[in-house]
N, C-alpha and C positions, 0 to 999 in steps of 0.2 A: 504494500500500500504506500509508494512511494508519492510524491506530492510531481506535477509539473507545472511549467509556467514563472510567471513573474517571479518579481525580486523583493522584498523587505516591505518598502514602501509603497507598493501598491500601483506606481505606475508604471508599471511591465507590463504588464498584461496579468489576467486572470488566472490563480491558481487551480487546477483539477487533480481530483482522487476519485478513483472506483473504490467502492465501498460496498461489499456484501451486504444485505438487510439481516440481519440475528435476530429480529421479535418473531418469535411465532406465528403471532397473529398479523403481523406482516404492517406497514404503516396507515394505519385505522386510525379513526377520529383522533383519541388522548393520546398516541405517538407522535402522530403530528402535529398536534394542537401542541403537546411539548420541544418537537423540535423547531417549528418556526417560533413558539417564545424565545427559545436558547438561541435560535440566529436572528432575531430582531435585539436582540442585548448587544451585536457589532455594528459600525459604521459601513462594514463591506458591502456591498452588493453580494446577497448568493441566490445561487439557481441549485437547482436539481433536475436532472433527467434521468428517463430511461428510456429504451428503445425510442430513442429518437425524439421522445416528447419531454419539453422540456419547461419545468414552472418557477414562481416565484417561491424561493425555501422561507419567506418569510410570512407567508400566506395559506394558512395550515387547509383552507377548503382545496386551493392548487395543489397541495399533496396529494391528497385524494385522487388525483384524477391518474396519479398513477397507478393506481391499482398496483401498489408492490407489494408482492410478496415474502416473506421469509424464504431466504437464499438470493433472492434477486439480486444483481451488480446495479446499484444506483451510481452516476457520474453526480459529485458533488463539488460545485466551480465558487469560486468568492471570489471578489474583485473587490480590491479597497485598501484604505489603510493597516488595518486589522487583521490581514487576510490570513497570515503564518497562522495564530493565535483561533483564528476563525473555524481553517479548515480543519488544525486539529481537533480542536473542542467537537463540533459537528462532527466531524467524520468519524469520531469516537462515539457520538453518539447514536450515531446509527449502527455500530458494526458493535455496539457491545449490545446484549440483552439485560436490561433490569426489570425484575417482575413489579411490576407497578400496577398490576392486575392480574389474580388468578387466570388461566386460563376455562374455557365455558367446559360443563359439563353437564351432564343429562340427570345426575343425582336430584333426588329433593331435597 
């Protein structure tokens, strides 16, 4: 999970990392409603894509529309002052699993 692209300061151009998804239940409402909180706390610009479609990481309904799944390769890009800082925080955050909700089960 190497980083490419710009340089420190943010006028390089934009940093990119592919990032496996590790949630189970794949990036659903409270994942991504917590991951674009966590990338609106930088000044960077970040996106998110997959297969080609690409949204605003800071805009938790645009996540959704990727339909990621758990194991998916999300491309995760920041552009900005921030960005070093940025994409690791983010990119950590997708590619580690924290149970922050049981997963569903058929029990009563």
């Amino acid at each position: 999970m190497s980083a490419t692209g710009g340089g420190t300061s943010g006028n390089a151009g934009p940093l990119r990392r592919a990032v496996t998804l590790a949630n189970p239940q794949g990036l659903h409402v409270r994942p991504a409603a917590a991951f674009a909180d966590l990338a609106a706390r930088f000044e960077s610009r970040v996106t998110v894509a997959k297969d080609g479609q690409t949204v605003d990481g800071k805009f938790w309904p645009d996540l959704l529309l990727l339909a990621a799944e758990q194991g998916c390769t999300l491309i995760l890009e920041v552009d900005g002052p921030d960005a070093e800082t940025a994409l690791e925080t983010l990119a950590k955050a997708l590619a580690e699993y924290r149970e922050d909700e049981p997963p569903a089960t058929s029990d009563p």
